[in-house]
N, C-alpha and C positions, 0 to 999 in steps of 0.2 A: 275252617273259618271259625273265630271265634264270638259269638254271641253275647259277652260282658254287656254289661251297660255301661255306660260312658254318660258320669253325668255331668260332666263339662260341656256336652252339646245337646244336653237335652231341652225340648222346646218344653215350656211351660215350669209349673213351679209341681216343686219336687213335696211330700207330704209334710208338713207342720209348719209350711213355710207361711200359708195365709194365714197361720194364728200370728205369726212376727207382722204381717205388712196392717197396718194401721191407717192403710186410706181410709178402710169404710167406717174408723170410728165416729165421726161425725152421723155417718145417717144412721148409724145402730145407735147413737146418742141420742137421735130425734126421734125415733120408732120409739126406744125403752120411756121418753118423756111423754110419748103421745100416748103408749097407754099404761104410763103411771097418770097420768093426766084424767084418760078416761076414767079409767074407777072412782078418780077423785070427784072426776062429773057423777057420775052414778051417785056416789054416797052424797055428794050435794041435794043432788036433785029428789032421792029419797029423805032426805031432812026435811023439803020442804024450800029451800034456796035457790029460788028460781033465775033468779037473776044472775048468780053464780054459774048456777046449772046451763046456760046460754054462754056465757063468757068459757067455762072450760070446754063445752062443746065443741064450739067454734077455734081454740086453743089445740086442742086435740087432735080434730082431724087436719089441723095446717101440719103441726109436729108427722103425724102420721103419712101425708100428702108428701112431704117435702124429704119425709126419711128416706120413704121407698122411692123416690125418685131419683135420690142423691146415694142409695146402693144401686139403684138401676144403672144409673149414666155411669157409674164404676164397674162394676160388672161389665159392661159391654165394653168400656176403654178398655179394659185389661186383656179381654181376649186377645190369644196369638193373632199376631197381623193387624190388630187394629189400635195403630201406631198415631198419636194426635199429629207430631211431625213429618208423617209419611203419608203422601196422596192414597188413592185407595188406586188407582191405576198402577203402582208396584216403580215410579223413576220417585227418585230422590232430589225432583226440582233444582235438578245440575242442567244447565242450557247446554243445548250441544253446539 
């Protein structure tokens, strides 16, 4: 019996493939803005820019909130099996 790997049927992605798929650039867009965001709170709020310092705050942890949410909710669609158009009961919403 031959033991090769066969990766025409192999489940999941194969190594360097997640540096090509580009879903999650959006939320690693918002994560890198929310904490280029924060320092820039910091360095405000160390000036003395208080008003700023509230406004990038508030900027910040939404970027930051909304980043990891938007790799979360990707992260878990992409798992093996967890198909948007496939019920999680395994029929294919064909009526018999």
């Amino acid at each position: 019996m031959s033991h090769q790997a066969s990766y025409s049927n192999t489940a999941g992605m194969r190594t360097g493939e997640s540096i090509l798929d580009t879903v999650n650039g959006p939320g690693l867009a918002l994560l890198l803005f929310g904490i280029l965001g924060l320092g820039s709170t910091l360095t405000a709020a160390d000036s003395g820019f208080d008003n700023w310092s509230l406004i990038g705050l508030v900027t910040s942890a939404l970027c930051l909130a909304t980043g990891a949410a938007v790799v979360r909710i990707e992260h878990h669609r992409a798992r093996p099996g967890n198909s948007i158009s496939v019920p999680r009961n395994g029929s294919r919403g064909i009526a018999e």
